[in-house]
C-alpha positions in Angstrom: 0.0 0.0 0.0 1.5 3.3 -1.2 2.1 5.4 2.1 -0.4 8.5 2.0 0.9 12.2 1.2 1.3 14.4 3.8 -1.5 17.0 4.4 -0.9 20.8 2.7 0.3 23.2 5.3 -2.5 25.5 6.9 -1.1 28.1 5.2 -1.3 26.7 1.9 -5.2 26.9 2.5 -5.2 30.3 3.4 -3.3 31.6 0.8 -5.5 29.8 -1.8 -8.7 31.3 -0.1 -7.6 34.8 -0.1 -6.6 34.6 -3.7 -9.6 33.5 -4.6 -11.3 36.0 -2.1 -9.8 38.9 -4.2 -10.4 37.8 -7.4 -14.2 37.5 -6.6 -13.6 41.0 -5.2 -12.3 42.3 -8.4 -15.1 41.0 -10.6 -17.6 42.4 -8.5 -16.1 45.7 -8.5 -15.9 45.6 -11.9 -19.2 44.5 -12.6 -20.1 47.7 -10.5 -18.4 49.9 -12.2 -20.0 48.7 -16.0 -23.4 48.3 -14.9 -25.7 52.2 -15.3 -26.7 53.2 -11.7 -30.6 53.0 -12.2 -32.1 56.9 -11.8 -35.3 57.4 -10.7 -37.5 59.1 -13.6 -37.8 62.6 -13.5 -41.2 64.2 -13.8 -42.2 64.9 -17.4 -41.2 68.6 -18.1 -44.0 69.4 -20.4 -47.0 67.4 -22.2 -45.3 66.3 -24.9 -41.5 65.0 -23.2 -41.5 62.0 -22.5 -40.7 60.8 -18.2 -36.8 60.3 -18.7 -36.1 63.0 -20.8 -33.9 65.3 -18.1 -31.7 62.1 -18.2 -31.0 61.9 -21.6 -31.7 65.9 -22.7 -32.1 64.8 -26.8 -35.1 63.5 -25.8 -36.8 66.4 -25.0 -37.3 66.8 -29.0 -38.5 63.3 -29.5 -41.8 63.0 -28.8 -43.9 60.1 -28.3 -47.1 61.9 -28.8 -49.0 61.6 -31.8 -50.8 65.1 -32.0 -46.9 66.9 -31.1 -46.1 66.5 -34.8 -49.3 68.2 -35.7 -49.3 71.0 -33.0 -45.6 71.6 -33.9 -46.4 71.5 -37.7 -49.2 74.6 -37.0 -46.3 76.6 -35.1 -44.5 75.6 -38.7 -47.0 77.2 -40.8 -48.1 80.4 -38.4 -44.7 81.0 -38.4 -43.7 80.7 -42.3 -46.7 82.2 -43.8 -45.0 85.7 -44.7 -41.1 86.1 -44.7 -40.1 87.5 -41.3 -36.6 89.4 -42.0 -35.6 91.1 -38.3 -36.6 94.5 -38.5 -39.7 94.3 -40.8 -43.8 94.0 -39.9 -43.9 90.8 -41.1 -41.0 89.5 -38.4 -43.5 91.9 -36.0 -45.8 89.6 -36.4 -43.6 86.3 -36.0 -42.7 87.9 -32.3 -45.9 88.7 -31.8 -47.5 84.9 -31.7 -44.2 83.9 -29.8 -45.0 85.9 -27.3 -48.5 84.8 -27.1 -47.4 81.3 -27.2 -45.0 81.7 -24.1 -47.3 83.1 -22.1 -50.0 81.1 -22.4 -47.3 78.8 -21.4 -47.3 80.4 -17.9 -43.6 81.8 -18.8 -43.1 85.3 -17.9 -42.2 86.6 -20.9 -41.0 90.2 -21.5 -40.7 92.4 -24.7 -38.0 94.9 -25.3 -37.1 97.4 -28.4 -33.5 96.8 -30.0 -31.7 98.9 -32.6 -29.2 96.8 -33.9 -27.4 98.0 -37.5 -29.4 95.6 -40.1 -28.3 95.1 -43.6 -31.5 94.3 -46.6 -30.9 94.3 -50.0 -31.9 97.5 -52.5 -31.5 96.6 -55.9 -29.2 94.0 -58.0 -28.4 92.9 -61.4 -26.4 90.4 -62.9 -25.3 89.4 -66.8 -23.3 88.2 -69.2 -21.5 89.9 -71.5 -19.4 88.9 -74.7 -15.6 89.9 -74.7 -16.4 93.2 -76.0 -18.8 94.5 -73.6 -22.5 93.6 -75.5 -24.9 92.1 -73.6 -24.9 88.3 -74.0 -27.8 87.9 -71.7 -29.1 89.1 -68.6 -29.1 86.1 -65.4 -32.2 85.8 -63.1 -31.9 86.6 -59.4 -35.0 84.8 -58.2 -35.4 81.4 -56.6 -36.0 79.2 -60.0 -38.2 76.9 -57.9 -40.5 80.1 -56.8 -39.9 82.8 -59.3 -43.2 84.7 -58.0 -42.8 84.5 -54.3 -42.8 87.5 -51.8 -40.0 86.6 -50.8 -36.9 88.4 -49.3 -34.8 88.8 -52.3 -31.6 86.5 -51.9 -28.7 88.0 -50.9 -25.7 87.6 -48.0 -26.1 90.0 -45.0 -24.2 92.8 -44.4 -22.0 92.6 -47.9 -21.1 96.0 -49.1 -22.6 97.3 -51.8 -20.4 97.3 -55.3 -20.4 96.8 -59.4 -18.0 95.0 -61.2 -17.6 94.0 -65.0 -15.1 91.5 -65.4 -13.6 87.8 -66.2 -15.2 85.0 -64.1 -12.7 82.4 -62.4 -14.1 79.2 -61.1 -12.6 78.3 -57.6 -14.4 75.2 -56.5 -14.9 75.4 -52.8 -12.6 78.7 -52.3 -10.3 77.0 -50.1 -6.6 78.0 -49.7 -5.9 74.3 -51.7 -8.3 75.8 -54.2 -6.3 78.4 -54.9 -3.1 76.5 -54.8 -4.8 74.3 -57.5 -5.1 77.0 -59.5 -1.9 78.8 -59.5 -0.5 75.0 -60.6 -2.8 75.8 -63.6 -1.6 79.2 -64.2 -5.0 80.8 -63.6 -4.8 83.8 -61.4 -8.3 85.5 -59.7 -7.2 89.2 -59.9 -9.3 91.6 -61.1 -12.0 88.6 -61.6 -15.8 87.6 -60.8 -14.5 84.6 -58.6 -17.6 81.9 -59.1 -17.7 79.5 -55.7 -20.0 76.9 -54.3 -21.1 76.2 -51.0 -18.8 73.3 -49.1 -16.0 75.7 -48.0 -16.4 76.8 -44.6 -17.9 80.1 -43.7 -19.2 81.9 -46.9 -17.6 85.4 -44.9 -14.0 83.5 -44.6 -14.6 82.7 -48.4 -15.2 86.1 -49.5 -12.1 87.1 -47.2 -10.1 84.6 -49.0 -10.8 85.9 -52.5 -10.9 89.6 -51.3 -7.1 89.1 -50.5 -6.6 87.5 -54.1 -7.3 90.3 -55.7 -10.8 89.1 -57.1 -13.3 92.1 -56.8 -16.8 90.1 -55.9 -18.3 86.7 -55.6 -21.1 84.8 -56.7 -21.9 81.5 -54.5 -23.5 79.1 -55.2 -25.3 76.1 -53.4 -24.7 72.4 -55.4 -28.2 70.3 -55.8 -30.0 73.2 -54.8 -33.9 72.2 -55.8 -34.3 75.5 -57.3 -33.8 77.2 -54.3 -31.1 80.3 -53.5 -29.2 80.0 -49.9 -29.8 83.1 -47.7 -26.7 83.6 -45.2 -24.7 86.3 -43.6 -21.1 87.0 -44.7 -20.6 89.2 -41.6 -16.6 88.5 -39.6 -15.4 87.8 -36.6 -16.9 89.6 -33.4 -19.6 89.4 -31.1 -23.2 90.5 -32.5 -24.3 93.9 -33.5 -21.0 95.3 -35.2 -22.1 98.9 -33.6 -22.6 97.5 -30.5 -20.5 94.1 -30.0 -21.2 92.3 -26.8 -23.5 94.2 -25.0 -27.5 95.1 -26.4 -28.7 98.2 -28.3 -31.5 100.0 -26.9 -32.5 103.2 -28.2 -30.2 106.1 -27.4 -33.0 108.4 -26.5 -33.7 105.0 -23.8 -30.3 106.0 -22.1 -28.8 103.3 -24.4 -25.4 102.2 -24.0 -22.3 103.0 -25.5 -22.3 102.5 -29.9 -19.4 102.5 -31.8 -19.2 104.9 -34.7 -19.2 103.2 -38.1 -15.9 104.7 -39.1 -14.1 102.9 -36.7 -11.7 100.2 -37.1 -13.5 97.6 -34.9 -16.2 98.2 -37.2 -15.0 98.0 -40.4 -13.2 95.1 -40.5 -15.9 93.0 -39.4 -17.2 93.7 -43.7 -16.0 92.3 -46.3 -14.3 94.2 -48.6 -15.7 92.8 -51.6 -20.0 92.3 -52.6 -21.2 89.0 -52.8 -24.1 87.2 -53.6 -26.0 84.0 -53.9 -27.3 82.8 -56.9 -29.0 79.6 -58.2 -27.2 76.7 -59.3 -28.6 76.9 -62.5 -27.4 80.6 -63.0 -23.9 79.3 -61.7 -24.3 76.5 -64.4 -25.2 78.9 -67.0 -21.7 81.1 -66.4 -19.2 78.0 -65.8 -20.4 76.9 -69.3 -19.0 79.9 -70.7 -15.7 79.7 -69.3 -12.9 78.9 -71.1 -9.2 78.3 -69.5 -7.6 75.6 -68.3 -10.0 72.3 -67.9 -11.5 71.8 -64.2 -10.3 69.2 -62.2 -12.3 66.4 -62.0 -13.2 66.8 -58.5 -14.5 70.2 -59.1 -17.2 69.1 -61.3 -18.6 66.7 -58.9 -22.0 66.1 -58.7 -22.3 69.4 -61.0 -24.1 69.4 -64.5 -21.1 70.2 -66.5 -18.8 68.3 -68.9 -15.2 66.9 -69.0 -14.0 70.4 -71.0 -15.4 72.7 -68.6 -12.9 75.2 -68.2 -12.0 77.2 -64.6 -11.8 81.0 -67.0 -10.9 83.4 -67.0 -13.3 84.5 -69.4 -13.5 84.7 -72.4 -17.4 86.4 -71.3 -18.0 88.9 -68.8 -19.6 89.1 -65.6 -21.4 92.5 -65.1 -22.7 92.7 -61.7 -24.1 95.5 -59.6 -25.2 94.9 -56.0 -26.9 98.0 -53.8 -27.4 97.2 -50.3 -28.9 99.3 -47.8 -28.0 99.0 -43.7 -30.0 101.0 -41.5 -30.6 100.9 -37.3 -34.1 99.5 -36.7 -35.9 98.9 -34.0 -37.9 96.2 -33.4 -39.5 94.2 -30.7 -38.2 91.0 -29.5 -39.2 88.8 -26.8 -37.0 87.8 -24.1 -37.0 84.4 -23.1 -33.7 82.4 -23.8 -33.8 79.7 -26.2 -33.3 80.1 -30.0 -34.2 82.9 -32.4 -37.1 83.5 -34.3 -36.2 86.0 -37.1 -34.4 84.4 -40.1 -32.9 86.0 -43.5 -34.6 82.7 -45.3 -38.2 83.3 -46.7 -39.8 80.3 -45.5 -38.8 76.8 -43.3 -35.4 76.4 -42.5 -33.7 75.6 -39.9 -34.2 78.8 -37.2 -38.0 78.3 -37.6 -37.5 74.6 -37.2 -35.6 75.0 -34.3 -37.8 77.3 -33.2 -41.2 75.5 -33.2 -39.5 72.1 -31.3 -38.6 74.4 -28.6 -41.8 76.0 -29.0 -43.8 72.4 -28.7 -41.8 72.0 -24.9 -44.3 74.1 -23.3 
């Protein structure tokens, strides 16, 4: 009979124990840590949230109720029935049913008069013309998909007003590798129409961008617009009103605050130097076709209605453009309650008023 092994040391057995002690530690602390805390829901904050919406804030715009896609689609329409540029009646009256929304809300909800320096467009024109100055044929400035609507004429905010008759350059996005694509093809943008669509970055740093090329206005232009003309602000760095950056701008007979005279430095460079404007995609079209030059780069006529021999310009046609703008201090009322705003440069929905009536459909 084989003699028996001799029993494991005490402290073998101990040793094993609080290994195993730990590990089971470990695992539970790390199951801890992985598992979500459960939070107790948090009272809906209006009709439509839904219970746990302070716990995850996106839902606050996802409604589970059936009728909040109808109730917010009447906010829609009240809203977008008449364009509502800041500083006109119409926008008057898009304040005016905020405000009555917000306090039937229970909010207290105040209204106060601002003069802020606005910009709206006077008058504008824009042709071709053949290489010795007859007309070719004059370009439409209205929306394509809406010709007849009384709409806010398109144009970019706070561009200064200016005429120019000259070559137009295509420069794809308008970015600097833009232009360094184009001095490889020996095209230079002085002294041109620059031609640019939307994709760039901020349509103000684009116009800033060609301003210090030399070219002496722009045209932008939105790819796959539906017939439709983007609306935008080309207005530079700073903090709101230009006249009175960072703080509001009641009336100075209201004991207003300081305003900064338009001469000024600080004021001045927030402009461009140069006009711009939006125009339709097919208007765009209708000028790149008669560019000649070097031949685009196949990346610049993506997903753009234009063949293999498009050329970048300059020329051989002309671009006559004239572009009157008029800025003015207005006053108009606006009511304070923190959130989003509710005046928009676009004629119709977009995404201020969308923003708008979800916050709106909260309360």
């Amino acid at each position: 009979m084989a003699p028996s092994l001799p029993p494991k040391p005490p402290h073998a057995h101990r040793a094993a124990l609080a290994f195993l002690s730990l590990a089971l530690l470990f695992f539970f602390l790390l199951y801890l840590s992985l598992t979500p805390s459960p939070l107790p829901s948090p009272p809906p904050s209006s009709r439509n949230a839904p219970a746990d919406s302070l716990s995850d804030p996106h839902r606050l715009f996802l409604s589970l109720s059936p009728g909040a896609n109808a109730s917010i689609a009447g906010h829609l329409r009240a809203l977008t029935l008449r364009p509502h540029l800041a500083g006109t009646p119409s926008a008057a009256h898009a304040a005016s049913y905020v405000l009555v929304h917000l306090r039937s809300a229970g909010l207290r909800t105040l209204v106060a008069d601002y003069y802020p320096l606005l910009s709206y467009p006077a008058s504008a024109s824009l042709a071709l013309l053949r290489p010795d100055g007859a007309l070719l044929r004059p370009l439409p400035l209205a929306e394509p998909a809406d010709p007849e609507a009384a709409a806010v004429p398109p144009y970019h905010a706070y561009s200064p007003s200016g005429a120019a008759m000259a070559p137009g350059v295509y420069i794809n996005y308008g970015r600097e590798e833009d232009y360094r694509a184009l001095d490889r093809l020996g095209v230079d943008v002085k002294g041109c129409v620059v031609i640019v669509r939307r994709g760039g970055g901020y349509r103000g740093a684009v116009v800033v961008r060609a301003a210090a090329r030399g070219a002496v206005a722009v045209l932008m232009f939105k790819a796959a617009d539906r017939g439709g003309v983007e609306r935008g602000t080309v207005l530079l760095g700073g903090v709101g009103d230009p006249l009175t950056p960072g703080w509001a701008a009641p009336a100075a007979d209201d004991g207003g605050g300081e305003r900064l005279d338009a001469d000024e430095e600080e004021v001045r460079r927030r402009f461009p130097k140069i006009p711009s404007m939006p125009v339709a995609e097919a208007v765009a079209m209708e000028i790149l076709r008669t560019l000649g030059g070097p031949p685009m780069p196949p990346a610049w006529r993506d997903k753009l209605p234009l063949v293999e021999e498009s050329g970048v310009g300059p020329g051989p046609t002309l671009i006559n453009l004239t572009y009157q703008v008029i800025s003015a201090v207005h006053g108009f009322n606006m009511p304070q309650f923190d959130g989003c705003r509710w005046s928009s440069l676009f004629p119709y929905v977009s995404a201020v008023v969308g923003f708008l009536c979800s916050l709106a459909e909260l309360f």
